[in-house]
N, CA, C and O atoms as CSV, one atom per row, in Angstrom:
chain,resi,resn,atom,element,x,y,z
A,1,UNK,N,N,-7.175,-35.227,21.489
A,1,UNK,CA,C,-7.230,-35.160,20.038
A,1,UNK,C,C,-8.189,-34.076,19.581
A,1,UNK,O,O,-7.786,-33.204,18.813
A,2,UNK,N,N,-9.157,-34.088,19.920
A,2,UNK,CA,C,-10.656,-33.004,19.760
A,2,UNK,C,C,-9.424,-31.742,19.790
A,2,UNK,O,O,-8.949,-31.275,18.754
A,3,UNK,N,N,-8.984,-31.264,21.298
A,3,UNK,CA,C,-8.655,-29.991,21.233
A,3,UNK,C,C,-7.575,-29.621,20.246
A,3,UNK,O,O,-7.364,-28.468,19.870
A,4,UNK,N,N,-7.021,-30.506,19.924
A,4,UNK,CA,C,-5.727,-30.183,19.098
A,4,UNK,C,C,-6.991,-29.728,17.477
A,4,UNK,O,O,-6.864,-28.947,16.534
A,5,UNK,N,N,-7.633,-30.292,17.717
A,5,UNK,CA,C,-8.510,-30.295,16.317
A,5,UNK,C,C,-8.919,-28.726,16.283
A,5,UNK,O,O,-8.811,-27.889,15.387
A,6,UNK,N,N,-9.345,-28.662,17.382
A,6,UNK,CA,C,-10.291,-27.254,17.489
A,6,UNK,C,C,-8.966,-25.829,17.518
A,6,UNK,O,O,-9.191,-24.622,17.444
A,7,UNK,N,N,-8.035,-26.315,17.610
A,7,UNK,CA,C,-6.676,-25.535,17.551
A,7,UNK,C,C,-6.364,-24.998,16.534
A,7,UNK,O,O,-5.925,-23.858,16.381
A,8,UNK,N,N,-6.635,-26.036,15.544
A,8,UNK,CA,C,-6.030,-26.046,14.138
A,8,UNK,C,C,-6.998,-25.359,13.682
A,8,UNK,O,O,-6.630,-24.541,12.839
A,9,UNK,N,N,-8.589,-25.365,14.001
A,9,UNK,CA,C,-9.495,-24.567,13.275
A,9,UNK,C,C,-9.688,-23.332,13.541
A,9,UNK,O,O,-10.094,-22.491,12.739
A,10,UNK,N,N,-9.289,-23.081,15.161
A,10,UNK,CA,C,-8.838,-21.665,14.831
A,10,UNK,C,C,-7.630,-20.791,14.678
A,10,UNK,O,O,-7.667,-19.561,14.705
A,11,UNK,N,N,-6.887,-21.297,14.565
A,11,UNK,CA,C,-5.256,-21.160,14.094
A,11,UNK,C,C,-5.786,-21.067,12.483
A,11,UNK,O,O,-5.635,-19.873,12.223
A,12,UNK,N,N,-6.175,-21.541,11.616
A,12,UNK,CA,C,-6.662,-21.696,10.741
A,12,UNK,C,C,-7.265,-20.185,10.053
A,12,UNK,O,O,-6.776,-19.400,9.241
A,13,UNK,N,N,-8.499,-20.214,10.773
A,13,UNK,CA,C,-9.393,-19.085,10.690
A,13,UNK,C,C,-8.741,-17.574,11.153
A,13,UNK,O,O,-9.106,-16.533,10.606
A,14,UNK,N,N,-7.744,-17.611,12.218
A,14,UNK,CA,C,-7.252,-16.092,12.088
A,14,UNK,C,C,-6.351,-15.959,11.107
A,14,UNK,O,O,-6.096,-14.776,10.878
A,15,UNK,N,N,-5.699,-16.830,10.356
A,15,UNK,CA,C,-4.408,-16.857,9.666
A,15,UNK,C,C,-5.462,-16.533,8.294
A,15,UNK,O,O,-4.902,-15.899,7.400
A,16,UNK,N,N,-6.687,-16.843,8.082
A,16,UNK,CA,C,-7.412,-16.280,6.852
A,16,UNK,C,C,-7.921,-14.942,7.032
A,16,UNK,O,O,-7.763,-14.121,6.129
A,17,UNK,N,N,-8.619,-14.582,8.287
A,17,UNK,CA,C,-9.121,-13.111,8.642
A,17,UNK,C,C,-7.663,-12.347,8.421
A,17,UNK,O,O,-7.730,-11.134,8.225
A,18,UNK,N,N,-6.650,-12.825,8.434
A,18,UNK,CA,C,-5.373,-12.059,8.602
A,18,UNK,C,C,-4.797,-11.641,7.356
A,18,UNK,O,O,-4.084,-10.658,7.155
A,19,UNK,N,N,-5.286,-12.709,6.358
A,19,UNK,CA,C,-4.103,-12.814,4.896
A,19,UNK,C,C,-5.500,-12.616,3.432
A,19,UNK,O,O,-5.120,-12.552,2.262
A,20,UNK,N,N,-6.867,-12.553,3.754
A,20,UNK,CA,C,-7.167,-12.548,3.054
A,20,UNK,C,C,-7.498,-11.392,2.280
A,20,UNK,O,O,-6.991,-10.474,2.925
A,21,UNK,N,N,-7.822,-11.106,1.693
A,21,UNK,CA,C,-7.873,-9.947,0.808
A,21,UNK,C,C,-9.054,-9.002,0.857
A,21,UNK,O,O,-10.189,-9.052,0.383
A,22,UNK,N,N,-8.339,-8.047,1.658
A,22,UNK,CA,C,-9.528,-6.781,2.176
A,22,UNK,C,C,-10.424,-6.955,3.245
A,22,UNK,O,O,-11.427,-6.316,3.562
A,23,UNK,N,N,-9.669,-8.317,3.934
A,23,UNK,CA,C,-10.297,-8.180,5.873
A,23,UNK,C,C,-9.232,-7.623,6.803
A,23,UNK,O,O,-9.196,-8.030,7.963
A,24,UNK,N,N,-8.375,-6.731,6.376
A,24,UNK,CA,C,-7.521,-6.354,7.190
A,24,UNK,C,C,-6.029,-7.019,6.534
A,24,UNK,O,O,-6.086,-7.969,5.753
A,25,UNK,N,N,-4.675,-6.391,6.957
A,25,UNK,CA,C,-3.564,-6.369,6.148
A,25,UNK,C,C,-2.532,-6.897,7.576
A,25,UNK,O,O,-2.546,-6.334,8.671
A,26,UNK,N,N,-1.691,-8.086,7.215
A,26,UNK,CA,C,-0.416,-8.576,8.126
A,26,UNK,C,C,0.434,-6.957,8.680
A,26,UNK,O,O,1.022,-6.136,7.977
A,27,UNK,N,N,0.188,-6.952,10.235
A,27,UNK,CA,C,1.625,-5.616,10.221
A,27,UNK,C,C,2.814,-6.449,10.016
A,27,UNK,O,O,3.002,-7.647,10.229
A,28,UNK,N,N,3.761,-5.296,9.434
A,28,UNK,CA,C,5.056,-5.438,9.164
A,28,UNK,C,C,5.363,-6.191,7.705
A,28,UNK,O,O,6.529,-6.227,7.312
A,29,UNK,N,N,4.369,-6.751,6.966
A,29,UNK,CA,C,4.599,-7.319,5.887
A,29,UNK,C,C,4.014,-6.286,5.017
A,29,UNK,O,O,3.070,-5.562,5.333
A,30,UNK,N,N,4.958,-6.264,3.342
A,30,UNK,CA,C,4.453,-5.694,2.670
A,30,UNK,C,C,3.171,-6.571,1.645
A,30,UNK,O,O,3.453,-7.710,1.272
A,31,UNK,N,N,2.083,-6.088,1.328
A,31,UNK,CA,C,1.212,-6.861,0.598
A,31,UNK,C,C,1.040,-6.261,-0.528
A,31,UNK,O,O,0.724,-5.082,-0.688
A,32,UNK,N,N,1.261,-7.128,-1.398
A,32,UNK,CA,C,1.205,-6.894,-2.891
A,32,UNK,C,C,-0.288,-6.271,-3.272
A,32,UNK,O,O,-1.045,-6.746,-2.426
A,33,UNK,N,N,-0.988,-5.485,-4.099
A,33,UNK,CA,C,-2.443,-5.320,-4.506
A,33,UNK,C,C,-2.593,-5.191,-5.790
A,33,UNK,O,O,-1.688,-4.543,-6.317
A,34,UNK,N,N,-3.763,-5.737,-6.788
A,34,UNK,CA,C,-3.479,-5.096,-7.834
A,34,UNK,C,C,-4.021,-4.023,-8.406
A,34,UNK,O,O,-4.846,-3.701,-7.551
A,35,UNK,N,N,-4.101,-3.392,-9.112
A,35,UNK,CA,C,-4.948,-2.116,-9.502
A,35,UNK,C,C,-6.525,-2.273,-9.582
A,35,UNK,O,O,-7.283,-1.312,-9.711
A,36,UNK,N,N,-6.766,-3.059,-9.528
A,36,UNK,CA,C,-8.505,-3.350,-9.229
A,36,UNK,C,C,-8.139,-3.628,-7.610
A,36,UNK,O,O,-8.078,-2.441,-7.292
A,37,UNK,N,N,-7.910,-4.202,-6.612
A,37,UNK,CA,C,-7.413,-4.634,-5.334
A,37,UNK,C,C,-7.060,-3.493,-4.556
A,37,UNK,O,O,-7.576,-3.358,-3.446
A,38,UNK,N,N,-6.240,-2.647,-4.997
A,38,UNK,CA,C,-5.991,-1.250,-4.507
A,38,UNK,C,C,-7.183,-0.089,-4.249
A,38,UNK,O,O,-7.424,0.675,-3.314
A,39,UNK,N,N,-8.016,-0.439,-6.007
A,39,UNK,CA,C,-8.949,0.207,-5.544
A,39,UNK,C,C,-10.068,0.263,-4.467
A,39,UNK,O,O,-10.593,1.168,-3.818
A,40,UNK,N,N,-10.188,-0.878,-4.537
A,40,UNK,CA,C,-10.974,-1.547,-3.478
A,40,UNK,C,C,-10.507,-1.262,-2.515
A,40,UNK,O,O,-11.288,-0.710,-1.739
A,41,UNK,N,N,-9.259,-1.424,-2.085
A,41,UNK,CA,C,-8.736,-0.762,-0.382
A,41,UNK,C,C,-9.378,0.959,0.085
A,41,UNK,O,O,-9.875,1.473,1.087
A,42,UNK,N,N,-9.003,1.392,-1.308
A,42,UNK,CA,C,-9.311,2.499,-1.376
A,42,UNK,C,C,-10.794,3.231,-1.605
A,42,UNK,O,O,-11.137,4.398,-1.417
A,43,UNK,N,N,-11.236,2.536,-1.894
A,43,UNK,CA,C,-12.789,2.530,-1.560
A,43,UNK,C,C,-13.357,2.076,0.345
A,43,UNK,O,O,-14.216,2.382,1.172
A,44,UNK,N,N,-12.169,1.183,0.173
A,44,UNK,CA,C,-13.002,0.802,1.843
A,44,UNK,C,C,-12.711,1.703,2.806
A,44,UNK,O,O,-13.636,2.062,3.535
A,45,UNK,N,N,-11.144,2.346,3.045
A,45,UNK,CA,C,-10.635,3.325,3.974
A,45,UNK,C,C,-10.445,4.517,3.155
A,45,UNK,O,O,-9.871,5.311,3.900
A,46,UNK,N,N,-10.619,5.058,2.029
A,46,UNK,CA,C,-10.454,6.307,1.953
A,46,UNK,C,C,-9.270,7.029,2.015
A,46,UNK,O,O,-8.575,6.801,3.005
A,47,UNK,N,N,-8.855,7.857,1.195
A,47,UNK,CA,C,-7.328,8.667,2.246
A,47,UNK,C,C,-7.819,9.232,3.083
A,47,UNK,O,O,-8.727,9.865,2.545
A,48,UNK,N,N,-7.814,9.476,4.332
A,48,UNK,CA,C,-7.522,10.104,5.126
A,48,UNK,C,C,-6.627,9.930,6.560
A,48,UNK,O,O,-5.401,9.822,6.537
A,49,UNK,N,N,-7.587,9.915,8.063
A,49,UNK,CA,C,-6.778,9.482,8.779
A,49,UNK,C,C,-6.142,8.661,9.141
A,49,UNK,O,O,-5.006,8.848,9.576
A,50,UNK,N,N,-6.745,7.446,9.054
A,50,UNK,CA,C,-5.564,6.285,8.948
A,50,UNK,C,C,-4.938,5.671,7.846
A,50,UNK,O,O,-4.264,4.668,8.085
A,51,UNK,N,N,-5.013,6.013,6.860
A,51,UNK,CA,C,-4.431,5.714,5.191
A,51,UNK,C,C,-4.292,6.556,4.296
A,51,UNK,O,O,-5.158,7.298,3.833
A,52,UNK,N,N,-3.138,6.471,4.000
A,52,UNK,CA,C,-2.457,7.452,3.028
A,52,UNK,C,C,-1.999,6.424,1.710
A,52,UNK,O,O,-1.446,5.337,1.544
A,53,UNK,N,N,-2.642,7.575,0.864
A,53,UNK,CA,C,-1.995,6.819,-0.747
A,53,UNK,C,C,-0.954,7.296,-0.817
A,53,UNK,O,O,-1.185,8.440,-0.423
A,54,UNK,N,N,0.485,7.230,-1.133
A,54,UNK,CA,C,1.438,7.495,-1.059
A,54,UNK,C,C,2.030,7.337,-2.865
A,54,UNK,O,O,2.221,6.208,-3.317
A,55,UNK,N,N,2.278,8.659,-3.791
A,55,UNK,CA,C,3.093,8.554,-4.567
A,55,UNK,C,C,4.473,9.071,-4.525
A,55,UNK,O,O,4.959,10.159,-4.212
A,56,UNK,N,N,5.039,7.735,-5.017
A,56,UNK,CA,C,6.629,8.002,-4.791
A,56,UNK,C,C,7.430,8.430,-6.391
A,56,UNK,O,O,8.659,8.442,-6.444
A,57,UNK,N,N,6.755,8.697,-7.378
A,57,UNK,CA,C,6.821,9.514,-8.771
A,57,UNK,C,C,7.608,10.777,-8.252
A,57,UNK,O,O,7.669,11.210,-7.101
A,58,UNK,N,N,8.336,11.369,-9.683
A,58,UNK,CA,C,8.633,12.822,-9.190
A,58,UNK,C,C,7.418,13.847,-9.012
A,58,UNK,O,O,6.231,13.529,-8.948
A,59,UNK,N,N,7.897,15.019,-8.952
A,59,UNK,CA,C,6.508,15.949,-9.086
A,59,UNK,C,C,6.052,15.680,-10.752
A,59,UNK,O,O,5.065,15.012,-11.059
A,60,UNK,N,N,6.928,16.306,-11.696
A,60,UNK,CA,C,6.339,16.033,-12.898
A,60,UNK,C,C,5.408,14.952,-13.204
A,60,UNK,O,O,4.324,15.282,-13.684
A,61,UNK,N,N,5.663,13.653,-12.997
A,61,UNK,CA,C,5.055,12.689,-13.257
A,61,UNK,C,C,3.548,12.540,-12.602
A,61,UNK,O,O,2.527,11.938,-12.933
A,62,UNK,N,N,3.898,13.327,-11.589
A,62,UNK,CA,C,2.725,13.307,-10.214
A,62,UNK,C,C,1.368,14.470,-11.092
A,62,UNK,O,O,0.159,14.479,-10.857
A,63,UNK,N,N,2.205,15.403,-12.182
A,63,UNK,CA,C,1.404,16.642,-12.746
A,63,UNK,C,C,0.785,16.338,-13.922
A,63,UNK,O,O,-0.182,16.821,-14.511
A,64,UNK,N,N,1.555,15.417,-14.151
A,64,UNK,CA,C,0.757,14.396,-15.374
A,64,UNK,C,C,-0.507,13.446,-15.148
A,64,UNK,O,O,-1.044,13.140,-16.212
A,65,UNK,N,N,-1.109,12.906,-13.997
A,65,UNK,CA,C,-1.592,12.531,-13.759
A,65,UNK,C,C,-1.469,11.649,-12.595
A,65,UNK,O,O,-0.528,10.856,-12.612
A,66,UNK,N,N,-2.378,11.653,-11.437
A,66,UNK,CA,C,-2.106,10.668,-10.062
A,66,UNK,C,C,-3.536,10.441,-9.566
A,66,UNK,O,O,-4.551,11.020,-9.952
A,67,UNK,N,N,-3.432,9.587,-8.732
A,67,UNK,CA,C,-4.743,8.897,-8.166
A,67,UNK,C,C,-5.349,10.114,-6.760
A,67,UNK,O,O,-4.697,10.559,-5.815
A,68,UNK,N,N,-6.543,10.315,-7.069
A,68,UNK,CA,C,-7.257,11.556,-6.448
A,68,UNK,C,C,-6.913,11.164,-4.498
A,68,UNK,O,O,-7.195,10.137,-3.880
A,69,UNK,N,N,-6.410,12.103,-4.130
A,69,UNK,CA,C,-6.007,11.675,-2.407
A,69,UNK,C,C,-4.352,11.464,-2.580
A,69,UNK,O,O,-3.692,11.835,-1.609
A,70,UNK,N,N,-3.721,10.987,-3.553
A,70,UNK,CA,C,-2.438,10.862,-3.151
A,70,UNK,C,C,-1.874,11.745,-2.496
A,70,UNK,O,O,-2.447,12.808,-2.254
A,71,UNK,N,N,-0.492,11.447,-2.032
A,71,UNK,CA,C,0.374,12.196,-1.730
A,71,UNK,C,C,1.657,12.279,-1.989
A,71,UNK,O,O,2.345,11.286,-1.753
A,72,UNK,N,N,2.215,13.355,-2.476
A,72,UNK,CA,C,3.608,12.722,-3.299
A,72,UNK,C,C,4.858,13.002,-2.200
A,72,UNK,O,O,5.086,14.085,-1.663
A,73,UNK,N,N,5.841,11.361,-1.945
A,73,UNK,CA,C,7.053,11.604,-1.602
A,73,UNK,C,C,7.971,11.100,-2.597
A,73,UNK,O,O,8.367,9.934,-2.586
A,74,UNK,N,N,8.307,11.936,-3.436
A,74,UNK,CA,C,9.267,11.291,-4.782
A,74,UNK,C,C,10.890,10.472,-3.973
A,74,UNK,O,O,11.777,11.013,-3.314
A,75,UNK,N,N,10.778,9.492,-4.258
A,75,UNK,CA,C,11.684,8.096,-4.052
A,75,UNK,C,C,13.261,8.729,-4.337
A,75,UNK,O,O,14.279,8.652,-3.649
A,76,UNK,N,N,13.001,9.384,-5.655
A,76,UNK,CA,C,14.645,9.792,-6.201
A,76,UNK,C,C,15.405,10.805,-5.766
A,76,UNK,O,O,16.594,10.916,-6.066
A,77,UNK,N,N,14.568,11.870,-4.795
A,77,UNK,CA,C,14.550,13.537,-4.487
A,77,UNK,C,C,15.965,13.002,-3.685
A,77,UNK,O,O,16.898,13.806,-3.680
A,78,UNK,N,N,16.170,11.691,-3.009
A,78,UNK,CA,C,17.470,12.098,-2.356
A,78,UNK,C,C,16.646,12.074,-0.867
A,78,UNK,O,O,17.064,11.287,-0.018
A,79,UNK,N,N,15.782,12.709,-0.632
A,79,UNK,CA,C,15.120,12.760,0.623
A,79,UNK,C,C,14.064,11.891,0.998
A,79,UNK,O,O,13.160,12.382,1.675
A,80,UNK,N,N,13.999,10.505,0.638
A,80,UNK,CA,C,13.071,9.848,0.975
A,80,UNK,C,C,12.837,9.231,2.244
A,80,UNK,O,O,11.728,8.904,2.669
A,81,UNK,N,N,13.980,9.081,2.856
A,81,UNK,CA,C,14.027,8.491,4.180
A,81,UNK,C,C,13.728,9.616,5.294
A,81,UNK,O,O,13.283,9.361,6.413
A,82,UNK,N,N,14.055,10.949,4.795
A,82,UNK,CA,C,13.708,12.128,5.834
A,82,UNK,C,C,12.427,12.288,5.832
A,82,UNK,O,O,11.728,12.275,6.845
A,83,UNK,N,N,12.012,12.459,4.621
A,83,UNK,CA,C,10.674,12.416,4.264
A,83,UNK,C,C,9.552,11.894,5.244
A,83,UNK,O,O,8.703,12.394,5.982
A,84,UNK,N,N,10.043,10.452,4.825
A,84,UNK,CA,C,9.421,9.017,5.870
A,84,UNK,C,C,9.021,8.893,7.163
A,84,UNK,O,O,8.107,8.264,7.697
A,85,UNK,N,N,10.419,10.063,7.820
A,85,UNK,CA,C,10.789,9.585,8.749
A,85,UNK,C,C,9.693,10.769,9.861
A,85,UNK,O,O,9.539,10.632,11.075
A,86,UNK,N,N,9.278,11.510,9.272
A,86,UNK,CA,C,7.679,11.938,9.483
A,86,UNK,C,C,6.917,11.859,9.488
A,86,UNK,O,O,6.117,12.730,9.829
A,87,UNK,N,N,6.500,10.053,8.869
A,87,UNK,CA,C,5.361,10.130,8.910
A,87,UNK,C,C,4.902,9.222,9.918
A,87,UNK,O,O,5.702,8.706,10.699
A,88,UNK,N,N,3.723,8.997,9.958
A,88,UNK,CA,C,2.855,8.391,11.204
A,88,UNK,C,C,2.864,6.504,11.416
A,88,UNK,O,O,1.852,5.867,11.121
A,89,UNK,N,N,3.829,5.968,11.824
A,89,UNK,CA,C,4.036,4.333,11.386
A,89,UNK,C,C,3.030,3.977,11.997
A,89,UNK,O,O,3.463,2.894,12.390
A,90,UNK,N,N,1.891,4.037,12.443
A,90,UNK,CA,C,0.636,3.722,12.746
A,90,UNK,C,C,-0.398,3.394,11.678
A,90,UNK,O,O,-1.273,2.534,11.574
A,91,UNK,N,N,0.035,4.410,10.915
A,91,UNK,CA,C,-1.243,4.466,9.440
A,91,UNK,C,C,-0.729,2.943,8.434
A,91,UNK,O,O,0.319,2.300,8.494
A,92,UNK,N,N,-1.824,2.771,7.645
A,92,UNK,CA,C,-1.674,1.748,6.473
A,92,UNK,C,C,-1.527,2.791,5.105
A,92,UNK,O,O,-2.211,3.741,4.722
A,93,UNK,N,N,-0.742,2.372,4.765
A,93,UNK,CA,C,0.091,3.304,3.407
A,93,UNK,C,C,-0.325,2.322,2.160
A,93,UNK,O,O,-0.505,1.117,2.337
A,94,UNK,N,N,-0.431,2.814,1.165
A,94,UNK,CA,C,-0.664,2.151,-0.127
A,94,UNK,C,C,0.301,2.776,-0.887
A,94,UNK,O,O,0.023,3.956,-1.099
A,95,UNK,N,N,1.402,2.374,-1.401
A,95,UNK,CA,C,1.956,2.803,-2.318
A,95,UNK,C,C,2.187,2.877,-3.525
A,95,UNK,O,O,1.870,1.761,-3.936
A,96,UNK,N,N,2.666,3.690,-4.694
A,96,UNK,CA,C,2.388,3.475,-6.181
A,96,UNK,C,C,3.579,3.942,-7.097
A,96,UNK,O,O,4.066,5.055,-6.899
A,97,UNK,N,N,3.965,3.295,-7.887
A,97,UNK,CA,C,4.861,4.814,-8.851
A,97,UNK,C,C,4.352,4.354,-10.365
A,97,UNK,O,O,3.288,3.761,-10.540
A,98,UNK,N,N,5.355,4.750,-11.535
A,98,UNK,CA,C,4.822,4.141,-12.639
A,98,UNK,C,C,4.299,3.133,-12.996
A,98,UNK,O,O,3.271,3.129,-13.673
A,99,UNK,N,N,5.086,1.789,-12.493
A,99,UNK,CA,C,4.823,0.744,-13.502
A,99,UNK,C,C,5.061,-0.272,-11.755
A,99,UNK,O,O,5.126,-1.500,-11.819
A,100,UNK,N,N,5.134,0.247,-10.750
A,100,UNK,CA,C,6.039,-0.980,-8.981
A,100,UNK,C,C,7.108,-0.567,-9.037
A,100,UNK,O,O,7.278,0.054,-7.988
A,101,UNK,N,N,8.341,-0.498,-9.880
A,101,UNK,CA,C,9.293,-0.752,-9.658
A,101,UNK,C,C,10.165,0.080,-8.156
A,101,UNK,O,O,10.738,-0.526,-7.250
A,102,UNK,N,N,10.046,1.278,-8.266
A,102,UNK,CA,C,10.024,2.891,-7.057
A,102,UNK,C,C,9.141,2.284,-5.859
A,102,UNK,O,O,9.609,2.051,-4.745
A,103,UNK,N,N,7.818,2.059,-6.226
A,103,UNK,CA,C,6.809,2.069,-5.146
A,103,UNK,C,C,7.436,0.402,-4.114
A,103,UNK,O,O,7.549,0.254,-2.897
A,104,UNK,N,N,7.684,-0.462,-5.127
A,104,UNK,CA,C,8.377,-1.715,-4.104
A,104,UNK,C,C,9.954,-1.401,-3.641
A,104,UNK,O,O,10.434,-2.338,-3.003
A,105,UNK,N,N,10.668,-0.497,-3.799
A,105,UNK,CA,C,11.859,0.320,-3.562
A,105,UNK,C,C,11.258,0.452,-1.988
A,105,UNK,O,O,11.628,-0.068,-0.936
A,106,UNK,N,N,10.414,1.172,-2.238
A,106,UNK,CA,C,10.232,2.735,-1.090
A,106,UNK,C,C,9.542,1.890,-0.669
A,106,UNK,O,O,9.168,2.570,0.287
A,107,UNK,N,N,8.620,0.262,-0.429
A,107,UNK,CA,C,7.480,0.053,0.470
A,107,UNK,C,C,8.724,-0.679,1.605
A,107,UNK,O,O,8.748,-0.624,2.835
A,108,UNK,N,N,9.879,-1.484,0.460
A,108,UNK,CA,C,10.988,-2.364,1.303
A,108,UNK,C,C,11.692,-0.851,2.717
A,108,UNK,O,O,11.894,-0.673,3.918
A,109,UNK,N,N,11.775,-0.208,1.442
A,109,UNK,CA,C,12.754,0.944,2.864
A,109,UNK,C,C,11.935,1.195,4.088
A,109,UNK,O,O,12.427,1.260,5.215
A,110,UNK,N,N,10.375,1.367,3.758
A,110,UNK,CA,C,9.620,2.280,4.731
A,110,UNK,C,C,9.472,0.523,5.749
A,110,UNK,O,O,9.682,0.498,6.962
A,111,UNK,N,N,9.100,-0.726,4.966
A,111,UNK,CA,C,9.181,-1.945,5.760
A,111,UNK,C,C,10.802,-1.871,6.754
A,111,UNK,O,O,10.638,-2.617,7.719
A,112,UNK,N,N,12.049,-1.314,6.794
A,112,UNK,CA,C,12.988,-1.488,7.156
A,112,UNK,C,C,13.315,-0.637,8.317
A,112,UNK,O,O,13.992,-0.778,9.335
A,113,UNK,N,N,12.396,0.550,7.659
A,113,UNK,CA,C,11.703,1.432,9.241
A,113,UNK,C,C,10.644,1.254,10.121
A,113,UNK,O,O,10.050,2.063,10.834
A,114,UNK,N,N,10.521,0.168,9.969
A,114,UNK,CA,C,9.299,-0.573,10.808
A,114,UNK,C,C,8.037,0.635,10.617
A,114,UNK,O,O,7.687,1.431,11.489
A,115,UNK,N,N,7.567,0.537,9.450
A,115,UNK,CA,C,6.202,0.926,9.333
A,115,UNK,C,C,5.485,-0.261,9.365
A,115,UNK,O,O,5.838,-1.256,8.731
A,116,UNK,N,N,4.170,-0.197,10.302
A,116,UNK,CA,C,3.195,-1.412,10.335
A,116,UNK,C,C,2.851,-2.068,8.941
A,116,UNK,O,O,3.329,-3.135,8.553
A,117,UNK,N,N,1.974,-1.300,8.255
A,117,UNK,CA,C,0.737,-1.632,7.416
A,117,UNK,C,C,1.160,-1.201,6.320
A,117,UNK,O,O,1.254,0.020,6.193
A,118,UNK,N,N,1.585,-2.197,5.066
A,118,UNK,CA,C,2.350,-1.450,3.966
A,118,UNK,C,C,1.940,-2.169,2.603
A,118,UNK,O,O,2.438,-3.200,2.151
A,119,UNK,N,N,0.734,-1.253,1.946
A,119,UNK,CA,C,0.223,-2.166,0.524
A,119,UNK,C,C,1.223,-1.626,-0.194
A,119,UNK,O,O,1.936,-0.646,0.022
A,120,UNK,N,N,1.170,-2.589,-1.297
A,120,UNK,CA,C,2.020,-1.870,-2.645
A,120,UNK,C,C,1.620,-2.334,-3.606
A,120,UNK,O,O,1.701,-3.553,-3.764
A,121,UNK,N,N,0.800,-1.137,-5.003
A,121,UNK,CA,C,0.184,-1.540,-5.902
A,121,UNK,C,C,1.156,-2.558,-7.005
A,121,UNK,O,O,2.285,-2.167,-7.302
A,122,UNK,N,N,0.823,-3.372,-7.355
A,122,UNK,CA,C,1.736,-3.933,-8.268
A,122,UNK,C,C,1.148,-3.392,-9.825
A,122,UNK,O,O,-0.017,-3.490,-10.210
A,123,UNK,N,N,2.093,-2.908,-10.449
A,123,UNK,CA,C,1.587,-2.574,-12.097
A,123,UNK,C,C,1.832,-1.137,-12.037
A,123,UNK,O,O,2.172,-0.636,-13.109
A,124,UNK,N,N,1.739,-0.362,-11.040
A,124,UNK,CA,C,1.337,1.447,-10.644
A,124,UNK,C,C,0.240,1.803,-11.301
A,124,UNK,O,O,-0.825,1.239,-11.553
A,125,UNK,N,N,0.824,3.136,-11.595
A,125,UNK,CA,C,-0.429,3.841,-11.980
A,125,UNK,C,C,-0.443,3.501,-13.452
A,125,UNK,O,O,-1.456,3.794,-14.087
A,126,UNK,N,N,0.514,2.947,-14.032
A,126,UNK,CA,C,0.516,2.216,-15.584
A,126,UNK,C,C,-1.114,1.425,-15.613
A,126,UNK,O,O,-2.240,1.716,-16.015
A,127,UNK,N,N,-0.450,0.291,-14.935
A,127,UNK,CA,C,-1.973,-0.673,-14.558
A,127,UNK,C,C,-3.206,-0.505,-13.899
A,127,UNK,O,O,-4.288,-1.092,-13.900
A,128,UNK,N,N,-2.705,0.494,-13.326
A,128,UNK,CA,C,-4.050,1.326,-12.743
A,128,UNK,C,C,-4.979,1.894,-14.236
A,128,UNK,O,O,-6.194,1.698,-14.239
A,129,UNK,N,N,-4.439,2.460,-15.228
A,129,UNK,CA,C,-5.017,3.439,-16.440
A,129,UNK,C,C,-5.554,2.070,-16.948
A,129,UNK,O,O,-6.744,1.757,-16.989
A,130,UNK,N,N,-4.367,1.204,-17.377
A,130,UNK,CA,C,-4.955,-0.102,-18.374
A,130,UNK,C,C,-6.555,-0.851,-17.610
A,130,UNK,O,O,-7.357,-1.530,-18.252
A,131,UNK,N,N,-6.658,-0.564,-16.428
A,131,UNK,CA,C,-7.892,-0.471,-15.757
A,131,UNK,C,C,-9.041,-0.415,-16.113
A,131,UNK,O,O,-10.031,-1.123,-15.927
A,132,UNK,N,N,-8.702,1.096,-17.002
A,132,UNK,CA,C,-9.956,1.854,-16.752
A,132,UNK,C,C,-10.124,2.532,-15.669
A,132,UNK,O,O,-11.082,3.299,-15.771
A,133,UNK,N,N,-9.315,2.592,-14.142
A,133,UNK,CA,C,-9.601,3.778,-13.171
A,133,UNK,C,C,-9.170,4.704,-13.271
A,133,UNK,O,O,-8.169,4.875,-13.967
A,134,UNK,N,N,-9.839,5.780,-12.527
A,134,UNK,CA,C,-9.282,7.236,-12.898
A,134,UNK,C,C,-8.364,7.972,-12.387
A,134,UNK,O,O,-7.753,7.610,-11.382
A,135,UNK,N,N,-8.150,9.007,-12.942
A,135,UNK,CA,C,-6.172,9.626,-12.610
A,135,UNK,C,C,-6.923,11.464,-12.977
A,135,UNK,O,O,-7.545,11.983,-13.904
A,136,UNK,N,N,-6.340,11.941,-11.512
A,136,UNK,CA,C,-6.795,13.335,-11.866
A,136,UNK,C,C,-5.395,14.151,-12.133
A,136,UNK,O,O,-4.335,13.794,-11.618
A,137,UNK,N,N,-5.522,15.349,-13.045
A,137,UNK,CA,C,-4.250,15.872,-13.602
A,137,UNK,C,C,-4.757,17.071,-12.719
A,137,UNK,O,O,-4.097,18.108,-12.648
């Protein structure tokens, strides 16, 4: 009985180090973030080598304003899966477009190409501004 106990407590405890918010991200699942939540990811890893902010906006939209480090693969260009299909499925990606709607498009496709580590801001860069965080033009 004890061990079954002590099972459950740590069965327990990795399933929280696993799911909780900003100790590390489920591979293969996409995780929702919100624009305060995102930032915070993005404060902890940074863009660079292992995380990429990923905007899936056109260019225009991207010239209007985007989150400092992004990188734009526009969703609609027709070429998103070629795009993709370059990049590094090792890294944790954060993705964004206006408002989710593109960015949960493109997190399901890039999830269907077995990319590991796949945030996706919920709200975009809409809810990102209503924030208060910043957007460089």
């Amino acid at each position: 009985m004890k061990s079954w106990k002590g099972a459950a407590v740590l069965l327990a405890a990795m399933l929280g180090a696993i799911f909780s918010p900003g100790a590390g991200y489920a591979a293969g699942a996409i995780q929702n973030l919100s624009p305060k939540e995102a930032a915070a990811a993005i404060r902890e890893h940074g863009p660079g080598k292992d995380f990429v902010l990923l905007d899936v906006r056109t260019p225009a939209e991207y010239r209007e304003g985007h989150i400092e480090g992004s990188v734009l693969i526009d969703i609609s260009s027709g070429r998103f899966k070629d795009e993709a299909e370059r990049l590094d499925r090792g890294k944790t990606y954060l993705l964004y477009c206006r408002t989710g709607n593109r960015s949960e498009k493109a997190a399901a496709i890039m999830e269907e190409m077995r990319f590991g580590k796949i945030l996706h801001m919920s709200g975009g860069i809409t809810g990102w501004i209503k924030e208060g965080l910043p957007v460089v033009r």
